[in-house]
C-alpha positions as CSV (number, residue, x, y, z in Angstrom):
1,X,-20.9,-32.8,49.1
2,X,-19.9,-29.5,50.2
3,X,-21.4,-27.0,52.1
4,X,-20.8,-24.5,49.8
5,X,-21.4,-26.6,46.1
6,X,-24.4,-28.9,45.4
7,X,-24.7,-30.5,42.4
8,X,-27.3,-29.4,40.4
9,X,-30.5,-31.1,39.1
10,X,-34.2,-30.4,38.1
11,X,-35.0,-33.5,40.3
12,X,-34.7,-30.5,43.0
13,X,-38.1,-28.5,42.0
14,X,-40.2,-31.6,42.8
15,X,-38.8,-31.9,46.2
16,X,-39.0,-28.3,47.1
17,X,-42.9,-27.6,45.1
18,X,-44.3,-30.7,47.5
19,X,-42.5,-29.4,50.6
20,X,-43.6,-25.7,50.0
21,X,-46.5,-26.1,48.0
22,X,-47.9,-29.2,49.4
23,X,-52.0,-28.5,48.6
24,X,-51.1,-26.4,46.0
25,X,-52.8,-27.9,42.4
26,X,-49.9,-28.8,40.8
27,X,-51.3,-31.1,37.6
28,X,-55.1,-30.9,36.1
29,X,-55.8,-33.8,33.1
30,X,-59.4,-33.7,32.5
31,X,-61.5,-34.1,35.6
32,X,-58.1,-35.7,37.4
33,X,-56.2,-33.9,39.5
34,X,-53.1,-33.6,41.8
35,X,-51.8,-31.0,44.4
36,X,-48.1,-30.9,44.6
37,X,-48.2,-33.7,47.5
38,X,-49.7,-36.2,45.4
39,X,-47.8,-35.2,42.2
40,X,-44.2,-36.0,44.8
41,X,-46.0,-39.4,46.1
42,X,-46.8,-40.8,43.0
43,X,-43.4,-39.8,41.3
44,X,-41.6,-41.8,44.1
45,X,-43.9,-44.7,43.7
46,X,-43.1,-44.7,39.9
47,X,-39.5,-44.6,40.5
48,X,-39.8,-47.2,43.3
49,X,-41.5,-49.3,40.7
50,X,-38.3,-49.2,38.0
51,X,-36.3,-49.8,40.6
52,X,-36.0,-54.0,40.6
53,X,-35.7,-53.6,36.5
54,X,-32.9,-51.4,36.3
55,X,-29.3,-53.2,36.8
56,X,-26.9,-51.3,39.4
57,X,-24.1,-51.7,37.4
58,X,-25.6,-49.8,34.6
59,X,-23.6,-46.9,33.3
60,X,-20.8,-47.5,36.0
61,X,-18.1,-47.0,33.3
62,X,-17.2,-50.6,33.4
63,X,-18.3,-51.4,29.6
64,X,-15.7,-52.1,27.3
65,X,-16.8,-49.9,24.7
66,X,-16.3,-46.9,27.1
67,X,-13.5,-44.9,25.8
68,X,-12.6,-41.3,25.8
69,X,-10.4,-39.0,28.5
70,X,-12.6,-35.3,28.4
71,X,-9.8,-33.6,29.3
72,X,-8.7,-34.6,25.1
73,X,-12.5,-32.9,24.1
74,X,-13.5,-29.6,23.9
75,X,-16.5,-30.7,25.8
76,X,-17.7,-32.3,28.8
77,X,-18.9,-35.9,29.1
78,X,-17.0,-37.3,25.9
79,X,-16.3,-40.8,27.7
80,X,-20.3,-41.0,28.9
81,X,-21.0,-41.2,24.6
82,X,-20.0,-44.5,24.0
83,X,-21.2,-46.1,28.1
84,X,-24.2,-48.5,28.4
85,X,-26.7,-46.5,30.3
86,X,-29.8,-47.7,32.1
87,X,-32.7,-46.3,29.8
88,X,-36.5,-46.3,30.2
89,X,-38.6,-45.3,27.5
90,X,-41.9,-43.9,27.8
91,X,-44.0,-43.7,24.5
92,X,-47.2,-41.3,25.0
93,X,-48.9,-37.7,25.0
94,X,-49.1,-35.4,27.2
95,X,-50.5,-37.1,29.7
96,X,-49.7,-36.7,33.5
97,X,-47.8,-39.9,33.5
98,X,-45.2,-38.9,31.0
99,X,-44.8,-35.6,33.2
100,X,-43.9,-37.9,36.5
101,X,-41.5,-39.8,34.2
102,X,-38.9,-36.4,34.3
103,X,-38.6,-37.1,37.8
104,X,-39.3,-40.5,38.6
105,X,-36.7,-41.9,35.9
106,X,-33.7,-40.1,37.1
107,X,-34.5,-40.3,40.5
108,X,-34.2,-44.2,40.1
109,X,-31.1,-43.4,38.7
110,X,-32.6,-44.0,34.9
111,X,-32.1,-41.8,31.7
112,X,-35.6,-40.4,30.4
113,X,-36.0,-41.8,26.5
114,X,-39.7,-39.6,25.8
115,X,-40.9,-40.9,22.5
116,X,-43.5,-39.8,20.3
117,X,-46.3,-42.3,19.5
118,X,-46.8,-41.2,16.4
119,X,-43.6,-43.0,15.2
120,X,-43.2,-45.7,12.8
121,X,-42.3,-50.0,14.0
122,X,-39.4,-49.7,11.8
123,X,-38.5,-45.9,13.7
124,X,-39.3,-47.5,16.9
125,X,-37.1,-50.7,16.2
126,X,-34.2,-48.9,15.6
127,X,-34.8,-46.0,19.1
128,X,-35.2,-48.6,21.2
129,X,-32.3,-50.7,20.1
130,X,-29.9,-47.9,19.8
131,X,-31.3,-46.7,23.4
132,X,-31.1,-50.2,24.9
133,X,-34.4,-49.0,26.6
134,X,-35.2,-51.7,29.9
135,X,-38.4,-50.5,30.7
136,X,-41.0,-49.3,27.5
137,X,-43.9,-47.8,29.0
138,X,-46.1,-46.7,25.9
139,X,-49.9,-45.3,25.6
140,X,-52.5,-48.4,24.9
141,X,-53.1,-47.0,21.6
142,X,-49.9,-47.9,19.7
143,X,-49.0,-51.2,21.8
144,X,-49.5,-53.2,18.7
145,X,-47.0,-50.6,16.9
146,X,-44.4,-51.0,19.8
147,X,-44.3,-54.8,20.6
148,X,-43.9,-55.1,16.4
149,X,-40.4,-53.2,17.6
150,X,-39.3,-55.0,20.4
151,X,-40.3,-58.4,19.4
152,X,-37.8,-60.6,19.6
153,X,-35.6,-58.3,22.3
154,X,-35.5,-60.1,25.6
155,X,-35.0,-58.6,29.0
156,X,-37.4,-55.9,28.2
157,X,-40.3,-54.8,30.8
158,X,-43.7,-53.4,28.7
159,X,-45.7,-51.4,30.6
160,X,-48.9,-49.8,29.0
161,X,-50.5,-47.0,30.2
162,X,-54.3,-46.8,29.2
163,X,-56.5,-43.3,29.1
164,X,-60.0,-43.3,30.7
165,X,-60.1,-39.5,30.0
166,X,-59.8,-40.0,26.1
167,X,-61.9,-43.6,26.5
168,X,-58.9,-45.7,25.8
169,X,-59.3,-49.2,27.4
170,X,-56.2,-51.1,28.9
171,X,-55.7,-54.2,26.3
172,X,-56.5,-57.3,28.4
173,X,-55.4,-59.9,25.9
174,X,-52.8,-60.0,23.4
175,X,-50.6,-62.4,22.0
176,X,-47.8,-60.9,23.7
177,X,-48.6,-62.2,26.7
178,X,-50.2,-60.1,29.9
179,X,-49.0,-56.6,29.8
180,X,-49.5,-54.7,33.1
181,X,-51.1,-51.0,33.5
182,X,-49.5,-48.5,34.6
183,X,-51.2,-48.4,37.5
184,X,-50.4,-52.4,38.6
185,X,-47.2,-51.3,37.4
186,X,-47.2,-48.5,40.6
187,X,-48.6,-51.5,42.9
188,X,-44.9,-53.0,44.1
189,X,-44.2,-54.6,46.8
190,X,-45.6,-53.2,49.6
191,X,-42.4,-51.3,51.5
192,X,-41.7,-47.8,51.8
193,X,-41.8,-46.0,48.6
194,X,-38.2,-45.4,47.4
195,X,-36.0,-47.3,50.6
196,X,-34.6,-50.0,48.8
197,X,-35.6,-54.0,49.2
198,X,-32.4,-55.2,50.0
199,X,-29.1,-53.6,50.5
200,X,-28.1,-54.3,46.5
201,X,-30.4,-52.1,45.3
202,X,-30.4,-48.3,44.8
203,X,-32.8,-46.2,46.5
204,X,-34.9,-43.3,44.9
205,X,-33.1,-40.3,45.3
206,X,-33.5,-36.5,43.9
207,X,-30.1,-35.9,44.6
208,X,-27.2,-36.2,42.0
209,X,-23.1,-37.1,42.7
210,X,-22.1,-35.8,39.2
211,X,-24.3,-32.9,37.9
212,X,-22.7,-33.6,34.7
213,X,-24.0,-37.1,34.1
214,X,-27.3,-37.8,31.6
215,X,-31.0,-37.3,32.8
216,X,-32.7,-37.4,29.4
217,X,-32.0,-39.0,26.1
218,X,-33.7,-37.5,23.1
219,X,-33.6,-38.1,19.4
220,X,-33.8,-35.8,16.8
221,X,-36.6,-36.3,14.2
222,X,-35.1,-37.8,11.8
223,X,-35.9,-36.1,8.6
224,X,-33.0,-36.5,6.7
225,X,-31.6,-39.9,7.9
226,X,-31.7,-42.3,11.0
227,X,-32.2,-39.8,14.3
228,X,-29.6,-39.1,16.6
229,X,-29.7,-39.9,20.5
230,X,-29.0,-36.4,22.0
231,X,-27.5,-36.9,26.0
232,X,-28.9,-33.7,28.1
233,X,-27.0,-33.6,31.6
234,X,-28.6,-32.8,34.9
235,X,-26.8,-29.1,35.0
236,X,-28.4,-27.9,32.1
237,X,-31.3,-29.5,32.6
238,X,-31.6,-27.4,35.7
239,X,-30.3,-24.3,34.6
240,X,-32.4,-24.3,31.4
241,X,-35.6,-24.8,33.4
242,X,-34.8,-21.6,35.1
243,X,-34.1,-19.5,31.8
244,X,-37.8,-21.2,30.8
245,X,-38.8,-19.6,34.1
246,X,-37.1,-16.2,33.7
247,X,-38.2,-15.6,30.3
248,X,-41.5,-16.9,30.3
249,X,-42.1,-15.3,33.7
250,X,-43.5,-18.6,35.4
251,X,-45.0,-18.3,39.3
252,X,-47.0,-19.4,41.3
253,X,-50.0,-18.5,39.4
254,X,-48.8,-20.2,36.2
255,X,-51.5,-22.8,34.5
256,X,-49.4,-23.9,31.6
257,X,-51.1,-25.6,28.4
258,X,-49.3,-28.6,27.6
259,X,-49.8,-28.0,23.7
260,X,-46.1,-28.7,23.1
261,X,-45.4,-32.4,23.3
262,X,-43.3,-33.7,26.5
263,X,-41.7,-35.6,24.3
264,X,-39.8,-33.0,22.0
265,X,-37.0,-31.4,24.5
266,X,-38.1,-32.5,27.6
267,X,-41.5,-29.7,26.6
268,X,-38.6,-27.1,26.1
269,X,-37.8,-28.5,30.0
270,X,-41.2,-26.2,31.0
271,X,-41.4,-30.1,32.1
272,X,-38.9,-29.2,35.1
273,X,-39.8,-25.3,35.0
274,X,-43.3,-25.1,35.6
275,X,-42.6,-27.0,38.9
276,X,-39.8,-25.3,39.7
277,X,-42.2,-22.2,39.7
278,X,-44.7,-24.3,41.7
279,X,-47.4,-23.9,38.7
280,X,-50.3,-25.9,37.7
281,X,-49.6,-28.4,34.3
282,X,-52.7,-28.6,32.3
283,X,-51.9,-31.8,30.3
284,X,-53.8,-32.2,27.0
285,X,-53.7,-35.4,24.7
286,X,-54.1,-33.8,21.8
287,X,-53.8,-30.6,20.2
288,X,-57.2,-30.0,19.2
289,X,-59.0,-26.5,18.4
290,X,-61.8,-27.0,20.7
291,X,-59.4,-28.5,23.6
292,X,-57.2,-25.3,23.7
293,X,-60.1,-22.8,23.9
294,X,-61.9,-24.8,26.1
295,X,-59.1,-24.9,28.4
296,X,-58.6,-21.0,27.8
297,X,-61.9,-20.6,28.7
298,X,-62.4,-23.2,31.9
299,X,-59.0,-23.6,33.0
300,X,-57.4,-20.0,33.7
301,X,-54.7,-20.5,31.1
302,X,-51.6,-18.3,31.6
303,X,-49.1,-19.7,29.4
304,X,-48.3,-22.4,26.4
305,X,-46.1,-23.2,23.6
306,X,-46.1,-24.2,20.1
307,X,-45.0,-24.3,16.5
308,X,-46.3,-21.6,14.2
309,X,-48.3,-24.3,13.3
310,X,-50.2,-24.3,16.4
311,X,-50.5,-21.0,16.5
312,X,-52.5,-20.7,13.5
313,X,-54.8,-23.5,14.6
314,X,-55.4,-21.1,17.4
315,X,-56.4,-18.3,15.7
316,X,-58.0,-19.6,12.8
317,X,-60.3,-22.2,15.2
318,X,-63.9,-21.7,15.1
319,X,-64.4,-20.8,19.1
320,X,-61.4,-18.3,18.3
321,X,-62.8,-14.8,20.3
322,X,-61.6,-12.2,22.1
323,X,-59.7,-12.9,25.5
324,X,-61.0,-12.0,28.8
325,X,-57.2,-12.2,30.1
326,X,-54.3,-12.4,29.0
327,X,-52.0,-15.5,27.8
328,X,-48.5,-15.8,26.7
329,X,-47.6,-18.2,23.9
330,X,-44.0,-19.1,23.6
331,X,-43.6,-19.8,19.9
332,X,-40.4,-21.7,18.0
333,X,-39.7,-24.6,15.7
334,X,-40.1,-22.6,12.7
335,X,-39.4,-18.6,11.8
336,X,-43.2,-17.6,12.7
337,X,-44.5,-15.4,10.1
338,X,-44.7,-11.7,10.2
339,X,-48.7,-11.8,9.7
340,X,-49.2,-14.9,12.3
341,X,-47.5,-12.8,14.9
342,X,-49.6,-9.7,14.0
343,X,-52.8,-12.0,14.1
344,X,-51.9,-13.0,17.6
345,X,-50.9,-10.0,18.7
346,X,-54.5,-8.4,17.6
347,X,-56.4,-11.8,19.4
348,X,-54.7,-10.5,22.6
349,X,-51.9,-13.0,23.4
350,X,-48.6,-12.0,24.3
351,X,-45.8,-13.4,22.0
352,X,-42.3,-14.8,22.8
353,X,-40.0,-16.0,19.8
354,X,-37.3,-18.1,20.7
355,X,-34.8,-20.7,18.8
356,X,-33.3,-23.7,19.6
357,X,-32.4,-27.2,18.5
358,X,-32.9,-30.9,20.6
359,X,-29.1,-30.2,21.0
360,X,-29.7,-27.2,22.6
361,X,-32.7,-28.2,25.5
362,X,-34.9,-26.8,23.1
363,X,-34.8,-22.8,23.0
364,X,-31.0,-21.4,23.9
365,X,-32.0,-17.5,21.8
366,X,-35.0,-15.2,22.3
367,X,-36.3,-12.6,20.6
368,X,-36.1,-9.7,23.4
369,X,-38.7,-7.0,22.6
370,X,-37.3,-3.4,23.1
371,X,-39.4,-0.5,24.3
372,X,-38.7,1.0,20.8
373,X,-40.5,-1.5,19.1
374,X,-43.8,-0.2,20.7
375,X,-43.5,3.0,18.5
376,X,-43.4,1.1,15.1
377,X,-46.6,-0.2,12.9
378,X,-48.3,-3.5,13.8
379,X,-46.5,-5.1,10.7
380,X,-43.0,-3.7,11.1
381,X,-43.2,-4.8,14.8
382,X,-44.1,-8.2,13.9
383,X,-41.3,-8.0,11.6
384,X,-38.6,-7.5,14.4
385,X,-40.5,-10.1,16.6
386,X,-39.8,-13.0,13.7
387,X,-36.4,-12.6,14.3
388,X,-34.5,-15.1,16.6
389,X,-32.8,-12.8,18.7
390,X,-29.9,-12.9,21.1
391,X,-28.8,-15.7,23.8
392,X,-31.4,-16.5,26.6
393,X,-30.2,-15.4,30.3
394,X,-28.8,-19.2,31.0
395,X,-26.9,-19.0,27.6
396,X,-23.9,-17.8,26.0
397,X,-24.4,-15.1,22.7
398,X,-24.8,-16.6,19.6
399,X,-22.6,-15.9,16.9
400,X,-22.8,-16.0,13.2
401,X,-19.7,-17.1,11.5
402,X,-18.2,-18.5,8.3
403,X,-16.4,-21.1,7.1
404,X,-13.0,-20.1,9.4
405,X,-15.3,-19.4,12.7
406,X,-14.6,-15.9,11.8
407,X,-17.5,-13.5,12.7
408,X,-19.3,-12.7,10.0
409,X,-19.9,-8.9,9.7
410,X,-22.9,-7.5,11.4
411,X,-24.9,-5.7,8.7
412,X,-28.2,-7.9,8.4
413,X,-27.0,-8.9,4.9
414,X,-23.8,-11.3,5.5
415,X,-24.9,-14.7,5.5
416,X,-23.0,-17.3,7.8
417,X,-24.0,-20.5,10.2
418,X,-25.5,-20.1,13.6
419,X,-23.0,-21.3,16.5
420,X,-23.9,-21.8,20.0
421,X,-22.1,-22.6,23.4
422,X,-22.7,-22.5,26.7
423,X,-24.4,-24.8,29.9
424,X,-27.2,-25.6,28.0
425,X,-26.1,-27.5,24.8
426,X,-25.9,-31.0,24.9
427,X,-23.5,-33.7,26.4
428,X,-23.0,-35.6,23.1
429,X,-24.6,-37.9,20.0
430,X,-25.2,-41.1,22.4
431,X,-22.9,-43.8,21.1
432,X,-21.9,-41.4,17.9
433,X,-18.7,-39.7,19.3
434,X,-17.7,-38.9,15.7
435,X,-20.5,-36.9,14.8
436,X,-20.3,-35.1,18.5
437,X,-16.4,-34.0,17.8
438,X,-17.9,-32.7,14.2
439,X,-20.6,-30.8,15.7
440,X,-18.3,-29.1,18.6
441,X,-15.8,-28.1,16.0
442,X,-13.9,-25.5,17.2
443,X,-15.5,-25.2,20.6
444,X,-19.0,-24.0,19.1
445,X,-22.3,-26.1,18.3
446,X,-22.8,-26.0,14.7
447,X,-26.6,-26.1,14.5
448,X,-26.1,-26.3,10.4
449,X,-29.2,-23.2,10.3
450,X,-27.7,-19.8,8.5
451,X,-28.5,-16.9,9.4
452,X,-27.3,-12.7,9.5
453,X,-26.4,-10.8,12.3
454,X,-28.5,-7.6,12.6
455,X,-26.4,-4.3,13.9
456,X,-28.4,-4.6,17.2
457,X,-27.0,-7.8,17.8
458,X,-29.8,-9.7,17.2
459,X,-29.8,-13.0,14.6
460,X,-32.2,-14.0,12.2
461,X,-32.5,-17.0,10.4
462,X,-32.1,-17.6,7.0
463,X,-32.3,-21.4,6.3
464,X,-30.9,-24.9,6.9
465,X,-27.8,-25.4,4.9
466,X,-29.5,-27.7,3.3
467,X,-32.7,-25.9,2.3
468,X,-30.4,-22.7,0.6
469,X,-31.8,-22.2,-3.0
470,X,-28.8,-21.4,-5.5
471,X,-30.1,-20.4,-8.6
472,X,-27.7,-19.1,-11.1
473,X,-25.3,-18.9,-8.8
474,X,-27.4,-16.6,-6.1
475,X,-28.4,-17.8,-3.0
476,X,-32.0,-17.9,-2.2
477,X,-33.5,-18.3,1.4
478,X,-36.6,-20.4,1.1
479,X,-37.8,-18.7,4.6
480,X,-37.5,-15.6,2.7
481,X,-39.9,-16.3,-0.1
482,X,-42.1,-18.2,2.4
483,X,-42.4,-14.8,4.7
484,X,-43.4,-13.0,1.4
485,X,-46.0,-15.9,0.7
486,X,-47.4,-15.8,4.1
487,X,-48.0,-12.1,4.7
488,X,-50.6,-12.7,1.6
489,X,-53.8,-13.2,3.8
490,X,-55.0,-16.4,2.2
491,X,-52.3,-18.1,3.1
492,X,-51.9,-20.3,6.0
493,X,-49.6,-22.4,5.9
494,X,-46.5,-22.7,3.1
495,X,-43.2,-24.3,2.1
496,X,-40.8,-23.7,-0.2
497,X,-38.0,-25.6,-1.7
498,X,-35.7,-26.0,-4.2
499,X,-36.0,-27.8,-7.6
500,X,-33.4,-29.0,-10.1
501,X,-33.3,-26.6,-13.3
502,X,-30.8,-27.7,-16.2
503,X,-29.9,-23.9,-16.8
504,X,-30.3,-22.3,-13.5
505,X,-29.2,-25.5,-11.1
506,X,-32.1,-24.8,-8.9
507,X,-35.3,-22.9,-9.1
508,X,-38.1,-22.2,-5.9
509,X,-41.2,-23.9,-5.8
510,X,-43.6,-23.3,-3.5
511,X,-46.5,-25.2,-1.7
512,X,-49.3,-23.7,-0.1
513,X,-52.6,-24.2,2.0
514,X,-55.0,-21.9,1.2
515,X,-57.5,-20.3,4.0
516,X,-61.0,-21.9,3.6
517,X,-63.2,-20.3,1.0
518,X,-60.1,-18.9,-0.8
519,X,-59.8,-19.1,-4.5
520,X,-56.4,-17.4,-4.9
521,X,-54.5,-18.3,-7.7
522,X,-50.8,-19.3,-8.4
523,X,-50.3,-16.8,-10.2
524,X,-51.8,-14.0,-8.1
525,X,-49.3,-15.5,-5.4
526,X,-46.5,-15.4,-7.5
527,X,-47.2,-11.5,-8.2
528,X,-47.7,-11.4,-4.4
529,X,-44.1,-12.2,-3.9
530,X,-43.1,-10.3,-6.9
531,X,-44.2,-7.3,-5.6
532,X,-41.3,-7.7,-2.3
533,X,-38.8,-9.7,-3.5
534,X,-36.4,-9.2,-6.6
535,X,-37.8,-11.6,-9.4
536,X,-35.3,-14.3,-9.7
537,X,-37.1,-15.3,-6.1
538,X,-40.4,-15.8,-7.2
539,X,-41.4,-19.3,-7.3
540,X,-41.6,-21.0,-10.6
541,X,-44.9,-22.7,-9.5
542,X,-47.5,-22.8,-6.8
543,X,-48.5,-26.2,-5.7
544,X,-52.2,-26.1,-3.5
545,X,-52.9,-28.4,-0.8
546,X,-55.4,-29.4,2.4
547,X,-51.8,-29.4,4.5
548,X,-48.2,-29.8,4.4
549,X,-46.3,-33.1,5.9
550,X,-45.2,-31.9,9.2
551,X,-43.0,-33.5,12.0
552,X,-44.4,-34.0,15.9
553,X,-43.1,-30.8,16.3
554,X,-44.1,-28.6,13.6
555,X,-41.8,-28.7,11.1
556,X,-42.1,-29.4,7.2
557,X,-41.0,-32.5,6.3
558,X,-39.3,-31.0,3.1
559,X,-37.7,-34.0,2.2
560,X,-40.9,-35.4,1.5
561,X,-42.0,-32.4,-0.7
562,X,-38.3,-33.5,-2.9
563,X,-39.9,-36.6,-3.0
């Protein structure tokens, strides 16, 4: 260590909240609470806990597989792809316990696996294998789901962690054997939390040697093939958490809604940056209607963050009224609508776009209002806030490029792929160094989204690679269309994709979920879009449904559409 160079972690915000902040409220769950002391106590005993399970010579480079100089890479942390790393895997909501496991994990000197229990035996079976998780900690609900994935795996600690605030009951027998609470789990030894037992053993410790090395290990959601372990490193870990901060203007007086899932980026790493601000996390189990405006109207709400999806839960929710102060949402997994921005704008909430990827700690862009904007209609500001902006404060500028990585020309109308560097992209594909050297091509992330580059500087999204519509030889943007379907006020939610037509190769089709009480038809839809878009964009057909086969996080499952 010097005295003029510390290595930087998030592990850092705990340590300095409980010092400063120590009676400050620092988590609410229910009618549980903790100040910042007791948040800082019960993440060392966690970590104290994981201790005797995780193997010291985990990740110390020493596995034959390890292979890789990063001086040959264009990126840091290439030989740390292909290492055995000491993993626990914690399979649950938001709950207050998955929130202690960003800080109690590392500090044992652990990697973070946060899973969604939503997911699948067979999706399960293949995380926790690839993740060679030691310690599974997972929500009482699903432990049927995960010991169906790890049966047969030895050398594997289950942990479950019940819920007396939802009314879900520890399981006291199972063929499994005795599975331990959380809580038991907590009960070690009795010794001082985090000094080790013998000399052998690693202690708990917030501090890092190599700022550079993994904290979290994430996968990706898998739509279009088995998920990819994404390695985030301390560094930008930390210096993510502090764009979060910047942008979303965290203090002090912060009470942030956990309405995003822990799970899915680290929470965008508001995990790390709420604490770092010394703020209040108002966990929440489930993203319910009632929940959220019960907590906007009990809890002092300041902030939260969600999918578009979530935001029209919001406003369309029965105990939706007018706010008696204000709340920012931070909004992102999908190009929000024109009209849902507009909506929530009118409700009196304050709106930040961003974009991002799990390869990039969630958001890396950010749609930056300018005063200008305050001059222009309700809709045509709404239609500047949709797009995804420039480079956060911790983050390089995005570029939009083609084929060569030259710049595509910045006239709104050139399309090209979105590339993205800087501290806050990710170490590397966990045990996938192929796919890593493909994705860093050229010294960029290739996020595989295109996009245009407005004259302002500012990017916008135009699709996945994959979702493009080329129909007779003209490239249609499926968000396109499904901005033109959205702004028509029955609709509330929508997706469009692409169908095979044997004389135009592909053709739109469109999905949509009506607003209750609607009786709009397919056609009036279609004449909808008509009416903005040139015709060869107009959906063939309109499909109606109750909703649309969404991801954890918010986004159409449009493989399942293809069927």
């Amino acid at each position: 260590m010097y005295a003029n160079a510390q290595p930087l972690s998030p592990l850092r915000f705990i340590e300095r909240s409980a010092e400063v902040f120590p009676r400050r409220e620092a988590i609410v769950y229910g009618d549980q609470s903790w100040t910042y002391r007791e948040f800082e106590r019960d993440v060392r005993r966690f970590a104290t806990a994981l201790l005797p399970h995780l193997s010291s010579a985990a990740g110390s480079g020493d596995d034959p597989a390890a292979s890789g100089d990063a001086g040959e890479h264009e990126y840091l942390g290439a030989e740390q792809l292909t290492r055995s790393l000491p993993t626990v895997a914690v399979i649950a909501p938001n709950l207050p316990a998955m929130l202690m496991a960003h800080y109690a994990v590392p500090a044992a000197g652990a990697v973070l696996v946060p899973l969604n229990p939503r997911l699948s035996t067979r999706e399960l079976d293949y995380i926790l294998g690839h993740s060679e998780a030691r310690v599974v900690i997972a929500d009482s609900s699903v432990l049927d789901t995960v010991i169906s994935a790890i049966d047969g795996r030895e050398g594997i600690t289950l942990v479950q962690l019940p819920d007396e605030q939802a009314g879900i009951e520890p399981v006291r027998e199972h063929s499994y054997g005795e599975i331990p609470t959380f809580e038991r789990f907590l009960d070690v030894a009795p010794r001082e939390a985090g000094r080790a037992a013998s000399s052998d053993e690693p202690a708990v410790s917030y501090e890092v040697t190599d700022e550079n090395s993994p904290i979290t290990l994430n996968y990706t959601s898998g739509t279009t093939g088995r998920p990819k372990g994404v390695l985030y490193g301390h560094r930008g870990a930390y210096l993510n958490s502090l764009g979060e901060v910047f942008h979303n203007g965290f203090d002090g007086a912060t009470r942030y809604l956990w309405t995003l899932p822990m799970f899915h980026c680290n929470g965008w790493c508001t995990t790390w940056a709420v604490t770092a601000a010394g703020g209040t996390h108002v966990c929440l189990r489930a993203v319910r209607p009632d929940a959220i405006w019960d907590a906007f109207d009990n809890q002092a709400i300041t902030h939260l963050c969600g999918a578009p999806a979530v935001c029209s839960i919001i406003v369309d929710a029965d105990e939706a009224h007018a706010l008696d102060h204000p709340i920012r949402i931070t909004t992102a997994g999908a190009p929000p609508a024109p009209s849902i921005i507009e909506r929530l704008e009118n409700a009196g909430f304050g709106i930040v776009h961003v974009y991002g990827l799990t390869e990039v700690f969630g958001p890396i862009t950010i749609c930056e209002p300018q005063e200008s904007w305050k001059e222009l209609s309700p809709n045509d500001r709404a239609q500047q806030m949709s797009r995804q902006g420039v480079g956060m404060v911790q983050a390089e500028a995005a570029r939009i490029v083609d084929t060569e990585m030259n710049d595509v020309p910045a006239d709104g109308e050139t399309l090209g792929e979105v590339v993205l560097r800087g501290n806050n992209v990710m170490i590397g594909y966990y045990k996938d160094p192929e796919a890593t050297e493909q994705a860093f091509f050229g010294g960029w992330f290739h996020t595989g989204d295109l996009g245009v580059m407005h004259p302002n500087g500012y990017i916008q999204l135009r699709d996945r690679a994959k979702d493009i519509i080329i129909s007779g030889g003209e490239n249609i943007s499926s968000i396109e269309v499904e901005q033109a379907l959205y702004s028509h006020p029955d609709v509330i939610d929508v997706a469009v994709i692409g169908v095979a037509h044997e004389k135009w190769g592909e053709r739109p089709v469109a999905y949509v979920v009506r607003s209750a009480g609607s009786s709009v038809t397919g056609d009036e839809l279609r004449e909808h879009v008509r009416e903005r878009l040139s015709g060869f964009k107009v959906p063939d057909t309109v499909t109606f449904s109750d909703e649309l086969p969404r991801t954890a996080t918010g986004k159409v499952r449009k493989n399942v559409l293809r069927g």
